[in-house]
C-alpha positions in Angstrom: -81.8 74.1 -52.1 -79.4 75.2 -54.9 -79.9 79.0 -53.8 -78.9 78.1 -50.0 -76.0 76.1 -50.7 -74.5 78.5 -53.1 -74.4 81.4 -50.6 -71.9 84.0 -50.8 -69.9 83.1 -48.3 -69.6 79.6 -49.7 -68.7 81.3 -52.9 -65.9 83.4 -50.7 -64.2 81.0 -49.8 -63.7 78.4 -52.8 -64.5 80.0 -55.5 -61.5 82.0 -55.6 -59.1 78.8 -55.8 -55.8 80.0 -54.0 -55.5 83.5 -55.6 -58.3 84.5 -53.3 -56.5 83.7 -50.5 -54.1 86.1 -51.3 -56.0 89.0 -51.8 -57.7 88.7 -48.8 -54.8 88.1 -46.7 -52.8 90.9 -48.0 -55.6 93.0 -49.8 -53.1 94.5 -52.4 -55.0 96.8 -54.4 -54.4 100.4 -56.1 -54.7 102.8 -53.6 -57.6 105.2 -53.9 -55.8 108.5 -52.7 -57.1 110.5 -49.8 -59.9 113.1 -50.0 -59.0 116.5 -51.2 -60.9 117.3 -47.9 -58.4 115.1 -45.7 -55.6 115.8 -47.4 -55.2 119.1 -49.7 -53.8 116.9 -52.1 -53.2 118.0 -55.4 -53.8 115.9 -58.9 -51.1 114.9 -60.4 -50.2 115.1 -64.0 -48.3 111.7 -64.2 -51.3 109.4 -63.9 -54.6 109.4 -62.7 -54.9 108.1 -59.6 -51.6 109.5 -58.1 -52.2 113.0 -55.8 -49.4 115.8 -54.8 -49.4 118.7 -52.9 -46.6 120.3 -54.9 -44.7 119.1 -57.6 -42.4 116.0 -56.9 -38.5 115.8 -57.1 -39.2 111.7 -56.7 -41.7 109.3 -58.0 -41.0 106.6 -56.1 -38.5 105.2 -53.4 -36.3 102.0 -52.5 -35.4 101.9 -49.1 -32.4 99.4 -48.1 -32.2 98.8 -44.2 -29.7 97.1 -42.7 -30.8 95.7 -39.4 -29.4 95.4 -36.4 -27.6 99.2 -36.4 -24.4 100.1 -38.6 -21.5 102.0 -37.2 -20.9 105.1 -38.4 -17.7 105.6 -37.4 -16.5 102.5 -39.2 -18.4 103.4 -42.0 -19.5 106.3 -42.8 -18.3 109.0 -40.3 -14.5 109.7 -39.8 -13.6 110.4 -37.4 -9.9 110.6 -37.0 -9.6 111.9 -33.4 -10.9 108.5 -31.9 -8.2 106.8 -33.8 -6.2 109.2 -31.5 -7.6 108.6 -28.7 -8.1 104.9 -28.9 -8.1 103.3 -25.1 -8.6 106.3 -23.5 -11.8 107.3 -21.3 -14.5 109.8 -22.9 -13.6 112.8 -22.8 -17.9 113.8 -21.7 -20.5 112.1 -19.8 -22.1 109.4 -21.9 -25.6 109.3 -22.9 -28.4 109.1 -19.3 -29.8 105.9 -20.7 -27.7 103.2 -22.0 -28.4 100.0 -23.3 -25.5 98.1 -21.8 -22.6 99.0 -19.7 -19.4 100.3 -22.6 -16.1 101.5 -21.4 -13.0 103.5 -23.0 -13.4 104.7 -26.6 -12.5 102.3 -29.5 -10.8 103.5 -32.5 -12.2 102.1 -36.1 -9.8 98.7 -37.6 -10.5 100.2 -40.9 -9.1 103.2 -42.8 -10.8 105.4 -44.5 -10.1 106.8 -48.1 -11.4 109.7 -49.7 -13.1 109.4 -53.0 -15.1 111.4 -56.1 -14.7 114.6 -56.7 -16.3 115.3 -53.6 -13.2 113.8 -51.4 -15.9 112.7 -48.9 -13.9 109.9 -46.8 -15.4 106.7 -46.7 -14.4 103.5 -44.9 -12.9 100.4 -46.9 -15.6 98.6 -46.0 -17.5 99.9 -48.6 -15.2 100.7 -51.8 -18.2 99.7 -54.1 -20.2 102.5 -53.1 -17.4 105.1 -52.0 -17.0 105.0 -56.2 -20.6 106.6 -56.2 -20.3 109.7 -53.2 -21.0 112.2 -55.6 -24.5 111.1 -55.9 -24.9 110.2 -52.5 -25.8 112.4 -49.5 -25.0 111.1 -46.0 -26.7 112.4 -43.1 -24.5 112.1 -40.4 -26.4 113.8 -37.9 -29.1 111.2 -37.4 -30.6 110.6 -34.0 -33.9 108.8 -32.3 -35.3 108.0 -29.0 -34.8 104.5 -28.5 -31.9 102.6 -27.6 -33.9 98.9 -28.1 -34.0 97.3 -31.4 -37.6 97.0 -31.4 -38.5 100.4 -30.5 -36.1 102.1 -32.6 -36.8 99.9 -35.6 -40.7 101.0 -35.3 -39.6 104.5 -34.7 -37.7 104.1 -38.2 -40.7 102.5 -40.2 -43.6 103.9 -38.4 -42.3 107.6 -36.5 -43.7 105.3 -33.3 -42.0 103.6 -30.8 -44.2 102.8 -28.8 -48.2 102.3 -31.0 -48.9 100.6 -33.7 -48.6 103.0 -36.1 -48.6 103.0 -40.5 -45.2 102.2 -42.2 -43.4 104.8 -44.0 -44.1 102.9 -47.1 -47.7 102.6 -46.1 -48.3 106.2 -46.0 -46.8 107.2 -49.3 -49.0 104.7 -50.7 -51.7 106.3 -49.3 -51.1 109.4 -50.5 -49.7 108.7 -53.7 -50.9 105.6 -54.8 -49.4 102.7 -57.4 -48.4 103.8 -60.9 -49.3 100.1 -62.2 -52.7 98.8 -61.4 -51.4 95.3 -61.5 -49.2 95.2 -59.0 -49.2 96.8 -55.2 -47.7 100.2 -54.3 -46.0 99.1 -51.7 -43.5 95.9 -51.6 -41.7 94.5 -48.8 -38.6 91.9 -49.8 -37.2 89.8 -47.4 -38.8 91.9 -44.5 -37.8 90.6 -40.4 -40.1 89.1 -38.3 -38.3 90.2 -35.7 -38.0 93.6 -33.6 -41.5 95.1 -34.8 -42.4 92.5 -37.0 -45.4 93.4 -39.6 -46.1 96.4 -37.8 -42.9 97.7 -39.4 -44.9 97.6 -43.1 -48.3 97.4 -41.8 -51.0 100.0 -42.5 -53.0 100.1 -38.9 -55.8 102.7 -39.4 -54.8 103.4 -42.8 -57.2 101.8 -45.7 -56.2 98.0 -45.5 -54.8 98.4 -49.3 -52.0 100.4 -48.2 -49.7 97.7 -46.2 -46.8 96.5 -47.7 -46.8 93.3 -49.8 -44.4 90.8 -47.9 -42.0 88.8 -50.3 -40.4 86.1 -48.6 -38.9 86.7 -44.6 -35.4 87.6 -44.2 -34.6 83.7 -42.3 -34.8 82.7 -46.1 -33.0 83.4 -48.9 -34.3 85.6 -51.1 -34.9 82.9 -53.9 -38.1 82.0 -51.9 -39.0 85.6 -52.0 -42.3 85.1 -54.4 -45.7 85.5 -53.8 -47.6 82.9 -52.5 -50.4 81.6 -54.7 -49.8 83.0 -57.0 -49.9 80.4 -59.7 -53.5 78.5 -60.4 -52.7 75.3 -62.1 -56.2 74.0 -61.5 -58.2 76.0 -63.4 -58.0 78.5 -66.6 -57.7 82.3 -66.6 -60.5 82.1 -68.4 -62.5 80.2 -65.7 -61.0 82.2 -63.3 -62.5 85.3 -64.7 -65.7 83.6 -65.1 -65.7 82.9 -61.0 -64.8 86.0 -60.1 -67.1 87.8 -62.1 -69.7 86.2 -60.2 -68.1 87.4 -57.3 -67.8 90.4 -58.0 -71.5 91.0 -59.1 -72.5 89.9 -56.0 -69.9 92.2 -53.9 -70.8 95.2 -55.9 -74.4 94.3 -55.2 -74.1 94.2 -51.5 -71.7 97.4 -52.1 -74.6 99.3 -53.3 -77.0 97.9 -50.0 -74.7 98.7 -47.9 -74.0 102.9 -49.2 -70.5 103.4 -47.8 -68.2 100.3 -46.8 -65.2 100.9 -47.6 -63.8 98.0 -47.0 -65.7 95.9 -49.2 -64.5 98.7 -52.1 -60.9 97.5 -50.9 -61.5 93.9 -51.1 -63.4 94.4 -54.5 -60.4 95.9 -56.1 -58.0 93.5 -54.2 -59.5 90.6 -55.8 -59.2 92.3 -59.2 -55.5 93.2 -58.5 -55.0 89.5 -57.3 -56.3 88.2 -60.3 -54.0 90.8 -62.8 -51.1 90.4 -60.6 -50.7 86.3 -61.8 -49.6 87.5 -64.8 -47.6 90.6 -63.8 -45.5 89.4 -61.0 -44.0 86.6 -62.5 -42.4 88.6 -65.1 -41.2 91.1 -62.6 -39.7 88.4 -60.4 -37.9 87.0 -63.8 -34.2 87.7 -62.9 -33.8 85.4 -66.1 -34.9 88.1 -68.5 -31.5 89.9 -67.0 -28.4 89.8 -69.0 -25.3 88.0 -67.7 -23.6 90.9 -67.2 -26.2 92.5 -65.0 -27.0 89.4 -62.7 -22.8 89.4 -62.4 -23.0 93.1 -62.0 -25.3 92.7 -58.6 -23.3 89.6 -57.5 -26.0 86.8 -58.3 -22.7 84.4 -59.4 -21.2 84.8 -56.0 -22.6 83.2 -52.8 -21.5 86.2 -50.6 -23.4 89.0 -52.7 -26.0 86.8 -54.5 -28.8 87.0 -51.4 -28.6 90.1 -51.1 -28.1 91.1 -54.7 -31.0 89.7 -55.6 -32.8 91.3 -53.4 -31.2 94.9 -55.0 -32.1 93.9 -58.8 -36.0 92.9 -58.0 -36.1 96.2 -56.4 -35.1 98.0 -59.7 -37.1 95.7 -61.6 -40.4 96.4 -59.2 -39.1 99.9 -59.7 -39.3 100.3 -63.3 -42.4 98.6 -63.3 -44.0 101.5 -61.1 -44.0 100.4 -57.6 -44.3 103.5 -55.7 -42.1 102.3 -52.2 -39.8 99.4 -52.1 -38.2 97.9 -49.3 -35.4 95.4 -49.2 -34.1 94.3 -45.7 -30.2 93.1 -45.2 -30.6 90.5 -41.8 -29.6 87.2 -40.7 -30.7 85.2 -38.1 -27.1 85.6 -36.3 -25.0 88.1 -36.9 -27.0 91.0 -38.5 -25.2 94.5 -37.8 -25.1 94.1 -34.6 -22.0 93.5 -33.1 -21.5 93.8 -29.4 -18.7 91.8 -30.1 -15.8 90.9 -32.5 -16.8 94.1 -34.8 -14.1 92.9 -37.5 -15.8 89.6 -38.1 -19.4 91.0 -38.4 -19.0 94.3 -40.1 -16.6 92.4 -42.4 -19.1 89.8 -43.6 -22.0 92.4 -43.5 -20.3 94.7 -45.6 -19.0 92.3 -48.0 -22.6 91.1 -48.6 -24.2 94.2 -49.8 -21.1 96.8 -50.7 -21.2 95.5 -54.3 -25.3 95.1 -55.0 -25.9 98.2 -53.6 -23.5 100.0 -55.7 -25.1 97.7 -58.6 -28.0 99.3 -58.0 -27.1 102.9 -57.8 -24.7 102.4 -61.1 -28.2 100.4 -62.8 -30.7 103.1 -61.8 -28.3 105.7 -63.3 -27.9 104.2 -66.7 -31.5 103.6 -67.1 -32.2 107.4 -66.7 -34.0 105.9 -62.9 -32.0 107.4 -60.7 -33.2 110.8 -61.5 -36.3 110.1 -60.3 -35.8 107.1 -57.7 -34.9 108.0 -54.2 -32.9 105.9 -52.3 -32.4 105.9 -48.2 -30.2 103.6 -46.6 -29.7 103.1 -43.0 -30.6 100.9 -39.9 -32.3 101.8 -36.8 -29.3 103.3 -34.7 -25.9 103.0 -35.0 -22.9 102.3 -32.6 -21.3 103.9 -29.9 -17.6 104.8 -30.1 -16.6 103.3 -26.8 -16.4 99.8 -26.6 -18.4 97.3 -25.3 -16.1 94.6 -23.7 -13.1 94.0 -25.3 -14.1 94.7 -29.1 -17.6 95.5 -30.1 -20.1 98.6 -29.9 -23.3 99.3 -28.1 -26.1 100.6 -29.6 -25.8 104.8 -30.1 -29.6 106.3 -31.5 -28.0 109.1 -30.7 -26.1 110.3 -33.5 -25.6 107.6 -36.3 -25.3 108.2 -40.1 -28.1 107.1 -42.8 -28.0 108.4 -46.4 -30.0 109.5 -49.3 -28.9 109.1 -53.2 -31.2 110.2 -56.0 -34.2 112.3 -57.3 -34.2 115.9 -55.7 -31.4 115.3 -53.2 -27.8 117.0 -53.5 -24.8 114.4 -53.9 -21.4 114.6 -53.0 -22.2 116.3 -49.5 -22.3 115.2 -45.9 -24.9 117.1 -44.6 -24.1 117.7 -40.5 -22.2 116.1 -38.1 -21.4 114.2 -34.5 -19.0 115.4 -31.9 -15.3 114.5 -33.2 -15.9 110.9 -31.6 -19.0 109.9 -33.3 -21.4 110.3 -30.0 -23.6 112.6 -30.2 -25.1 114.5 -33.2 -24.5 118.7 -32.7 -24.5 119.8 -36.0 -28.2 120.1 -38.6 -29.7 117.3 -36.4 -31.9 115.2 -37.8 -34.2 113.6 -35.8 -36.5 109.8 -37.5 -39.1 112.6 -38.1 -36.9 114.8 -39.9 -35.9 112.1 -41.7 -40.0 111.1 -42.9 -40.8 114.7 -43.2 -38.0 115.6 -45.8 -38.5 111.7 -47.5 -42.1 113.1 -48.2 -41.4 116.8 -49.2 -39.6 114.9 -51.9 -42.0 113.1 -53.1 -44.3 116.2 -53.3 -46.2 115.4 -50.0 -46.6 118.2 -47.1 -45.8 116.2 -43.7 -47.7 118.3 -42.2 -50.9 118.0 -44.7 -50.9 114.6 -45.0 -52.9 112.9 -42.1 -55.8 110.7 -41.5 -58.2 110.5 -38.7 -58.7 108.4 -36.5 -60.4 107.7 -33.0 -60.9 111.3 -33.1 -57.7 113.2 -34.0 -55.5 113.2 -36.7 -52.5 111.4 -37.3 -49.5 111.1 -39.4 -46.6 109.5 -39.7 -43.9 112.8 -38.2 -46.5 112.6 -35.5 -46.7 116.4 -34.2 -42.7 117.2 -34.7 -40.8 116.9 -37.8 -39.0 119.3 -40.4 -37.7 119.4 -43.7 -34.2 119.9 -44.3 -33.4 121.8 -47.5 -29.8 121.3 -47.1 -30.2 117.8 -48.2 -32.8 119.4 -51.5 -31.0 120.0 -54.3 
């Protein structure tokens, strides 16, 4: 009687007590790297688990995007001939497919200043970060396929616009792994719901393991950015061990029944994981443990920067703890970047919200010896076109907009190609999503081209069958 009503399954789902729940509904674990086989990947010498195919220039990444599509040429990309030409008709056809109906070009309401040693011009939206060009290289010859949020977000995270494809963050996970076994290798803060939705940090065929960890949603602030469940106050960590022991002896034993299930392995070590992470994670979500200075240095003490700031100095923390791809989302349920009207107002208040913690961030990662081995990439899914749409906002442009790289392995102080001299189109080193991946990866010491997986009988990965590394942006 005893034996039958203490099945396994009955033990599955209450023995756990909460934390369970967790692992199994976003089976964090440490990644178990791809097969030499699969991949070529090469051992690595920082820890055990981690695999390269050459040595890295980055160990890890923090990727900032800012939804709903930036404008370059009020941000990023001067372009002082559109000033010039403010009012007047294009001077060339505009792009076949459009996403709504723009007329006469639109010069930027904001000047643009040069700064660092560099004299790269940047817009005064962003004097915070212009103080920190020298470290920063922005790729303003950026372009995609997709003129739709949804598909060009996806096309961003996943190098798919139209499958459900692994997230960027997914796949260097796979490949690479966590460099702390008690917390995931992939985290997600604040991530939309919207416009791709978890398929934008979702792993798909990959091994379960490697999705992103979802902290909070961006329709909240980022103060309810924790983990859920993660706190037992019914029972012990000592009985907590004891139940999940006696899990665990019963998993491995069907493990071992059942020869290969890989899955099961995945679950096995996400409940382990699960269980490590209640201690781990609350420290790392401790922006307590911060000194005054550095909460006031990312904006926590003012309400215009604090969401977003916070956001910035968890992602340094996770970070330094060895989190091996970090992403932090900028998006409202409103205005987001995405102004198809009254530009001013919404860049404005966009800007203001994350010019200062992002600068925070790069000035925090430098002093802490981080930044040498922490790439950054900032950017949104397109950006804006130069003509306006009605009387003073911009259409969405994925065909030439600006995103940028700062850190480990990647030159600062340039602007690496161009658009036409209105901002349209992108003619010079053009860089297309996959470009984008395939160089992200080369710096992290993954081949593009090496690192697939199969599945339903071909191989796949995440540049697809195009994509190329750009050594002009490799220092």
């Amino acid at each position: 009687m005893l034996a039958s009503f203490l099945n396994r399954r009955f033990l599955l789902q209450n023995a756990a007590n909460g934390f369970g729940w967790l692992a199994a509904s976003v089976l964090l674990g440490q990644q178990t790297p791809a097969t030499d086989a699969a991949t070529g990947l090469l051992p690595s010498s920082l820890t055990g688990t981690s695999r390269f195919h050459f040595p890295p220039r980055a160990r890890r990444v923090i990727f900032m995007f800012m939804k709903g599509g930036p404008s370059q040429v009020d941000t990023f990309d001067y372009k002082p001939q559109l000033n010039k030409d403010d009012g007047k008709p294009l001077p060339f056809d505009k792009p076949r497919v459009q996403f709504a109906a723009t007329g006469n070009l639109l010069g930027s309401p904001w000047r643009f200043r040069q700064y660092g040693s560099s004299g790269i011009p940047v817009s005064t939206l962003f004097p915070h970060v212009a103080r920190h060009v020298d470290d920063i290289c922005f790729l303003n010859s950026v372009y995609g396929t997709n003129a739709a949020h949804g598909g060009a977000a996806l096309k961003l995270h996943t190098g798919s616009d139209t499958f459900v494809r692994p997230g960027m963050g997914a796949w260097v996970s796979y490949g690479l792994g966590t460099e702390n076994e008690n917390l995931p290798g992939f985290v997600t803060i604040c991530p939309t719901l919207a416009h791709g939705g978890v398929n934008n940090w979702g792993s798909a065929f990959l091994p379960a393991e490697c999705q992103g960890v979802p902290l909070g949603v961006a329709s909240q602030p980022s103060t309810a950015a924790q983990v859920k469940y993660i706190r037992n106050d019914r029972w012990s960590p000592a009985v907590q061990r004891l139940q999940l022991d006696i899990m665990q002896q019963m998993n491995q034993r069907h493990l071992r029944n059942a020869a290969q299930d890989s899955s099961l392995d995945a679950r096995i070590k996400s409940f382990e994981l699960a269980f490590r992470m209640q201690s781990e994670m609350p420290r790392v979500q401790d922006l307590t443990q911060e000194t005054r200075e550095t909460q006031e240095m990312y904006g926590l003490n003012q309400t215009i920067t604090a969401d977003f700031g916070r956001q910035c100095l968890m992602a340094r923390r996770f970070a330094e703890a060895g989190v091996r791809f970090i992403q932090i989302t900028h998006s409202d349920t409103n205005v987001q970047w995405d102004q198809h009207a009254d530009l001013f107002a919404g860049h404005t208040k966009n800007a203001a919200e994350v010019d200062q913690p992002i600068a925070a961030l790069l000035t925090d990662l430098k002093q802490r010896g981080l930044l040498d081995d922490t790439l950054l990439l900032w950017g949104g899914e397109f950006g804006r076109t130069p003509v306006a749409q009605g009387r003073n906002g911009r259409d969405h442009n994925p065909d030439g907009f600006t995103m940028w790289m700062a850190g480990a392995g990647v030159r600062g102080g340039i602007r690496y190609g161009a658009t036409d001299e209105y901002g349209y189109f992108a003619v010079e080193n053009r860089m297309h999503i996959h470009d984008v991946h395939a160089t992200l990866l080369h710096l992290l010491g993954l081949d593009h081209l090496r690192l697939t997986h199969r599945y339903a009988g071909r191989d796949f990965r995440l540049t697809d069958i195009a994509g190329a590394v750009h050594p002009g942006v490799i220092s």
